[in-house]
PAKE-138163 format. One record per atom (N, C-alpha, C): residue number from 0; residue in one letter; atom name; y, z, x. Coordinates in steps of 0.05 Angstrom, whole numbers. Last residue first. Layout:
<recs>
   lofi   timi   margu        v        w        u
    NUM      A      CA        Y        Z        X
...
</recs>
This chain:
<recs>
   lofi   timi   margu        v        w        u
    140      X       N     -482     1490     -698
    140      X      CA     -488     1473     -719
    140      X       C     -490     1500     -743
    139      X       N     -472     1530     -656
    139      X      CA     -460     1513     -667
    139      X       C     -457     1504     -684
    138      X       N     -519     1542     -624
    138      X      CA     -510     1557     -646
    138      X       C     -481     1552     -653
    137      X       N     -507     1498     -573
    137      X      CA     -525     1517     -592
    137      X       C     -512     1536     -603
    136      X       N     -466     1476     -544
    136      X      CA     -464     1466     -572
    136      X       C     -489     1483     -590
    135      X       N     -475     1491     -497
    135      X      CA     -454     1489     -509
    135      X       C     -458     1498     -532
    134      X       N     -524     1473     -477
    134      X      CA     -522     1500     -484
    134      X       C     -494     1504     -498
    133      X       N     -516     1421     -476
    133      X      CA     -536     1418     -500
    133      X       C     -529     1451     -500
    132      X       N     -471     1412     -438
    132      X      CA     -457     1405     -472
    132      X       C     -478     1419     -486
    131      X       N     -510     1430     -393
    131      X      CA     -478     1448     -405
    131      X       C     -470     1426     -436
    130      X       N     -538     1385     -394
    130      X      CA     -542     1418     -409
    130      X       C     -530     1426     -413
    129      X       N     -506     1342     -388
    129      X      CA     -516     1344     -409
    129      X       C     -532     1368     -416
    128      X       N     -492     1350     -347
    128      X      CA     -472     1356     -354
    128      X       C     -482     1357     -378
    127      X       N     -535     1352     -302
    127      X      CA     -527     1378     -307
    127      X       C     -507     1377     -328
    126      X       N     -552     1294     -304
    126      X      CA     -571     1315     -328
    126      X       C     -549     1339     -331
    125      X       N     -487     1267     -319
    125      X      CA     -508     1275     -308
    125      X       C     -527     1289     -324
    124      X       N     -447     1213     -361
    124      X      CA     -455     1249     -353
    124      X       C     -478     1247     -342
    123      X       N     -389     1182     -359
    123      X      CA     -414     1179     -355
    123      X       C     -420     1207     -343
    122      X       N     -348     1174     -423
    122      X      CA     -353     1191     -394
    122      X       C     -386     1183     -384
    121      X       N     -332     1161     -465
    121      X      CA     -329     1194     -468
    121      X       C     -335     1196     -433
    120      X       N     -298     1095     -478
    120      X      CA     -327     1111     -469
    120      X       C     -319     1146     -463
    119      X       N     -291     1052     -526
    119      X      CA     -275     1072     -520
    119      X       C     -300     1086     -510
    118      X       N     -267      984     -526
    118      X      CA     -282     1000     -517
    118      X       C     -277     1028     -508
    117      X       N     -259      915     -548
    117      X      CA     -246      934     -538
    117      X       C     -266      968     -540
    116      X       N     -280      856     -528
    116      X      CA     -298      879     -529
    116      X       C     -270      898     -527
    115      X       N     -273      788     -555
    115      X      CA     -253      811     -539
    115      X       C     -279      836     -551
    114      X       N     -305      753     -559
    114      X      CA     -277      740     -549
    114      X       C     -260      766     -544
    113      X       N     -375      726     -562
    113      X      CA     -358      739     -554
    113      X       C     -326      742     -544
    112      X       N     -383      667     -604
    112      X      CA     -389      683     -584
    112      X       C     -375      704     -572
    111      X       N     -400      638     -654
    111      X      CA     -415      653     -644
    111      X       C     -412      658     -616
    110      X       N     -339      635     -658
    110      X      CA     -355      616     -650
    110      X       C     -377      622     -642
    109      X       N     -317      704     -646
    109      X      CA     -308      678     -660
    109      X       C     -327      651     -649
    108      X       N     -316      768     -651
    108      X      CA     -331      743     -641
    108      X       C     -314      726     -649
    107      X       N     -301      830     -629
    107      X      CA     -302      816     -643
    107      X       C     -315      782     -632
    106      X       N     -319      894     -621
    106      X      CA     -326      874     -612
    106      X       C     -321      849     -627
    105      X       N     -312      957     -610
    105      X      CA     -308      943     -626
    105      X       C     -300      912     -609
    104      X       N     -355     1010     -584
    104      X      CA     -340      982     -577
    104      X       C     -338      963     -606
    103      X       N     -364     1063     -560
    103      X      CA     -355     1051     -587
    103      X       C     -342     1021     -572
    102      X       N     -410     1112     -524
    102      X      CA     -392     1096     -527
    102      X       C     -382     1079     -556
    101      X       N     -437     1159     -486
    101      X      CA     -423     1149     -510
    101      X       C     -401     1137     -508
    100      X       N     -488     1160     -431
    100      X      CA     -456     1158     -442
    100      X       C     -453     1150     -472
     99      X       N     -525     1194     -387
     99      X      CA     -519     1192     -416
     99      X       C     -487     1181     -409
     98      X       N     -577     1206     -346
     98      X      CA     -553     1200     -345
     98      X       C     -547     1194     -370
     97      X       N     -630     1232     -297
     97      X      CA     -618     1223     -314
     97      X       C     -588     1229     -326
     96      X       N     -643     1210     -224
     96      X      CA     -622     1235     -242
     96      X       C     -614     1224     -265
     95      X       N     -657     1168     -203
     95      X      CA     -672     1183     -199
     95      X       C     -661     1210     -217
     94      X       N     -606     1132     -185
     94      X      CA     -628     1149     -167
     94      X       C     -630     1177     -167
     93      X       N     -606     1141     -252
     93      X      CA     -587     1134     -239
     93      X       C     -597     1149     -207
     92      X       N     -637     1131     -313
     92      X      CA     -635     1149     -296
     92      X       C     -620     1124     -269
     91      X       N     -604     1134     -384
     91      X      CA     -613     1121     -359
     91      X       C     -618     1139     -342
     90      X       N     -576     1128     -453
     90      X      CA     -589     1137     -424
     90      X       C     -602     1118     -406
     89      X       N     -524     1120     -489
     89      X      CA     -543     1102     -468
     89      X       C     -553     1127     -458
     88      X       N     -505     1118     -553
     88      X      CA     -506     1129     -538
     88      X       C     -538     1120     -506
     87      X       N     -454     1079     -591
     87      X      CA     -483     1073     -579
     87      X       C     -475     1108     -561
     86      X       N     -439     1031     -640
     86      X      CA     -434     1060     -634
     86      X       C     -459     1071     -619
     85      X       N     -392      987     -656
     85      X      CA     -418      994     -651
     85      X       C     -416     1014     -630
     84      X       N     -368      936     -701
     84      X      CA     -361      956     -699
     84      X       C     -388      974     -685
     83      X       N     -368      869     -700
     83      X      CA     -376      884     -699
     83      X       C     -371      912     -688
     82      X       N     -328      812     -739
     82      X      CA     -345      827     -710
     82      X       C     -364      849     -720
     81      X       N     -281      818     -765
     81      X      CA     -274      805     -743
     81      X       C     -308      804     -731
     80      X       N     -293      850     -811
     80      X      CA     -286      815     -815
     80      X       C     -289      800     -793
     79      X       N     -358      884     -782
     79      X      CA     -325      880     -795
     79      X       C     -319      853     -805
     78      X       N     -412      924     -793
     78      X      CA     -401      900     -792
     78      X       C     -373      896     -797
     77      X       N     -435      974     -747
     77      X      CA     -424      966     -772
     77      X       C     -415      938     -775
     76      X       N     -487     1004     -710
     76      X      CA     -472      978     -715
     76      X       C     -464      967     -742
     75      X       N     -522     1046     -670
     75      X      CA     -500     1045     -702
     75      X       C     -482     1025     -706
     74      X       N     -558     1093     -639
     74      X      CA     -545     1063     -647
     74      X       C     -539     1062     -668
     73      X       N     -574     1135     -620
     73      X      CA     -558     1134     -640
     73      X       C     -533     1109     -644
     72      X       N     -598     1109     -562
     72      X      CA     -601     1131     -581
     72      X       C     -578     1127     -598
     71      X       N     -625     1059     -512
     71      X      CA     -594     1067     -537
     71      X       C     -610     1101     -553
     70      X       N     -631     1059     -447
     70      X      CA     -652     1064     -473
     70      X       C     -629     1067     -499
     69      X       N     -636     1017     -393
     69      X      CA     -636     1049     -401
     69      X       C     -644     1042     -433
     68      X       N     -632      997     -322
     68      X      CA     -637      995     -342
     68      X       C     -636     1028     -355
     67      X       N     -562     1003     -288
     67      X      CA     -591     1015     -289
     67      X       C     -601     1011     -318
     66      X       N     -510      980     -296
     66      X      CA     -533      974     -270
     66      X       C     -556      989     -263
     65      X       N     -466      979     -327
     65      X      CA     -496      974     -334
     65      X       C     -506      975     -314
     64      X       N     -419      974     -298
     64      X      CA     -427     1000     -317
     64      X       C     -457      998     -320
     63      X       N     -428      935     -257
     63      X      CA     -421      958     -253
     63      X       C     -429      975     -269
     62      X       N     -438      892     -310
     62      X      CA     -450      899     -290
     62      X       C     -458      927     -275
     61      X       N     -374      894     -332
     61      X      CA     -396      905     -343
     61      X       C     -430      915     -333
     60      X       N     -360      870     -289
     60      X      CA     -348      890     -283
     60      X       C     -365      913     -308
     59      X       N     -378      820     -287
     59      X      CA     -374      832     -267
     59      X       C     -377      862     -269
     58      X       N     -367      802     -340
     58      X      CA     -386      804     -333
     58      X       C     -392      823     -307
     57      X       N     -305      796     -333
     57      X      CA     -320      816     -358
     57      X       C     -349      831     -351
     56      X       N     -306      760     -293
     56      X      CA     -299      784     -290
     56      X       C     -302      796     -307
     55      X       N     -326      715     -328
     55      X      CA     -342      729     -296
     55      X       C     -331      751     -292
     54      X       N     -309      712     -374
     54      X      CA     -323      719     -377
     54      X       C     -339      727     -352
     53      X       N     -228      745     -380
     53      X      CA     -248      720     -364
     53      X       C     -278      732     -368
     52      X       N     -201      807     -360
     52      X      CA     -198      776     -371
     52      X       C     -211      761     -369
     51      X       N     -196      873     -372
     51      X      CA     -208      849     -349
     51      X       C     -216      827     -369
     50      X       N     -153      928     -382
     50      X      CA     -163      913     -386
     50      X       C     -175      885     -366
     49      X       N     -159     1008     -379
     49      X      CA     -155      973     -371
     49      X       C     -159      954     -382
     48      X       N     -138     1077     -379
     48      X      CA     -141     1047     -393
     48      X       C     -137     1023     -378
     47      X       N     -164     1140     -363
     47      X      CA     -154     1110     -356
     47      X       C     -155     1098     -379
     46      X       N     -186     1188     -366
     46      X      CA     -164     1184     -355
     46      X       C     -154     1158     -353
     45      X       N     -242     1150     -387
     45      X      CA     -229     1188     -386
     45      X       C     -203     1171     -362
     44      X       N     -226     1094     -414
     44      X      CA     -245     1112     -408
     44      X       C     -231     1147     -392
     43      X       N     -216     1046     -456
     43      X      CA     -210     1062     -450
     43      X       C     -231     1084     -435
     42      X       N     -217      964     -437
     42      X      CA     -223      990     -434
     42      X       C     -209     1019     -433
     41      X       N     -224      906     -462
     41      X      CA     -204      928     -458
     41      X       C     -212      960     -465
     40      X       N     -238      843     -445
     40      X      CA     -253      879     -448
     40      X       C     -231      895     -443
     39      X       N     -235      780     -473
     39      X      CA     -214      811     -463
     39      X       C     -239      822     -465
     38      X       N     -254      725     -456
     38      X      CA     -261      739     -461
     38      X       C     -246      758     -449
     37      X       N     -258      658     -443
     37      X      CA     -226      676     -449
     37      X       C     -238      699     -458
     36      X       N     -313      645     -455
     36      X      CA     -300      637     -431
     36      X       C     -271      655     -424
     35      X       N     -343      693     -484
     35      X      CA     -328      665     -488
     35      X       C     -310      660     -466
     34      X       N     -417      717     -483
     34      X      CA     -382      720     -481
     34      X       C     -367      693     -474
     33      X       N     -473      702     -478
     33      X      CA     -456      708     -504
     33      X       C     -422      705     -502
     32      X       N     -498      708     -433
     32      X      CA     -490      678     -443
     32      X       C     -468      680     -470
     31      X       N     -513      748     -386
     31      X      CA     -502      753     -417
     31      X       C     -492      719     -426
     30      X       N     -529      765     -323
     30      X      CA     -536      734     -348
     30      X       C     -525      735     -371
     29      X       N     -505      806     -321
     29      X      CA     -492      784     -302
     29      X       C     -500      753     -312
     28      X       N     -525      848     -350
     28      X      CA     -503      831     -360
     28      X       C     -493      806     -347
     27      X       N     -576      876     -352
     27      X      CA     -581      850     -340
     27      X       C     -549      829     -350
     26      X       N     -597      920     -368
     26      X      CA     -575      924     -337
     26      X       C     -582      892     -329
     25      X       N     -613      931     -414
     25      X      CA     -644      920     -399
     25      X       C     -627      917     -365
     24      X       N     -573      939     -453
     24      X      CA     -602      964     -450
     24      X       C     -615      954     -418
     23      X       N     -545      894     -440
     23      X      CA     -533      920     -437
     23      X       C     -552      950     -433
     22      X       N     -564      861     -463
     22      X      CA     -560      851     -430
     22      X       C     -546      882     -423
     21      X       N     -578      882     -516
     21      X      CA     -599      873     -499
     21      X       C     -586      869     -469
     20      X       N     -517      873     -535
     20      X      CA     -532      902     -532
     20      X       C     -561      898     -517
     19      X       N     -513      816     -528
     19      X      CA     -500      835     -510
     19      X       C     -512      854     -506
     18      X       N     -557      799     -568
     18      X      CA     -566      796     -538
     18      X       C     -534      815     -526
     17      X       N     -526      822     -614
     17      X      CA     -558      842     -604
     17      X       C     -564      828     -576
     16      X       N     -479      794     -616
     16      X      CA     -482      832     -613
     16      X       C     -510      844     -601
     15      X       N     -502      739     -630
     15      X      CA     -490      747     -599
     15      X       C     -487      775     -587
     14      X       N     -572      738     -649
     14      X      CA     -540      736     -650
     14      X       C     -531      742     -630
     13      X       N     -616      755     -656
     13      X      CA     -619      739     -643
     13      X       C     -586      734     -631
     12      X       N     -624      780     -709
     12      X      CA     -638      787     -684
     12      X       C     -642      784     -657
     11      X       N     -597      764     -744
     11      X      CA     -591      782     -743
     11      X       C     -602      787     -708
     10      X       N     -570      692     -745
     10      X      CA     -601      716     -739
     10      X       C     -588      735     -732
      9      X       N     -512      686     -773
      9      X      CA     -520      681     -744
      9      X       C     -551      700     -753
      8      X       N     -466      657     -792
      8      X      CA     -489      660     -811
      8      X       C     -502      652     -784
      7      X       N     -407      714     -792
      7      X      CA     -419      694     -785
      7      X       C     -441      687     -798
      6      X       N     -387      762     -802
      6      X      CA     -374      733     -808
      6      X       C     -391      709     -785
      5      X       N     -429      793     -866
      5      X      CA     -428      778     -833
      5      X       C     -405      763     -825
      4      X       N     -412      840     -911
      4      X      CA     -418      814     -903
      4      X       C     -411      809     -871
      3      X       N     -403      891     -901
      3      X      CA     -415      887     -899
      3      X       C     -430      856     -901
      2      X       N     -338      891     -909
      2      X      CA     -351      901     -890
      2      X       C     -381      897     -889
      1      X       N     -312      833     -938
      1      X      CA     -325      852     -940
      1      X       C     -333      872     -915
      0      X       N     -268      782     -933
      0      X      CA     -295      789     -926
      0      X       C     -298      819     -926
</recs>
């Protein structure tokens, strides 16, 4: 299979990637119906790596990250043999103080449904951290 063929013959619109990324924009993962009962998230994030087994504790613990609705910017979802390759940056405001993270999750499926999210996040940033990168990075480009 190709990178651009599906492995699945799922609605693009409807499939298991776009309601995750939907229980993921809208901070509603605790309903996510998508993930497979044996579901890995194996997480890397600044100083750490984990992983959490099971779709209540996936759910759980994706919750936690999600728990303010927010908005994608530079969404980017490639297709693999296994899944989906997807490249998101979130905002949100978090009481009341907006908030950014980048992330990559390569996500594979099997049976139309989720069976391992592995996941590499840069960090969850404040407004102040996101000036210091936006003054950073001027006169840069």
């Amino acid at each position: 299979m190709t990178r651009d063929q599906s492995p699945q013959t799922t609605d693009r619109s409807t499939g298991p990637v776009e309601r995750y990324l939907e229980a993921i924009r809208s901070a509603t993962m605790s309903d996510c119906d998508v993930l497979s009962p044996d579901v890995t998230l194996d997480a890397t994030v600044p100083n750490w790596r984990y992983s959490v087994h099971g779709d209540e504790a996936v759910r759980a613990e994706l919750s936690r990250w999600y728990a303010d609705t927010g908005t994608f910017e530079e969404l980017g979802p490639t297709r693999l043999a296994s899944g989906e390759l997807i490249e998101f940056t979130l905002h949100w405001e978090e009481g009341g103080v907006p908030h950014a993270a980048h992330q990559a999750h390569i996500v594979e499926l099997a049976d139309g449904r989720i069976t391992r999210d592995q996941v590499w996040c840069g960090g969850r940033w404040s407004a102040t951290l996101l000036a210091e990168m936006a003054e950073a990075s001027d006169g840069q480009d």
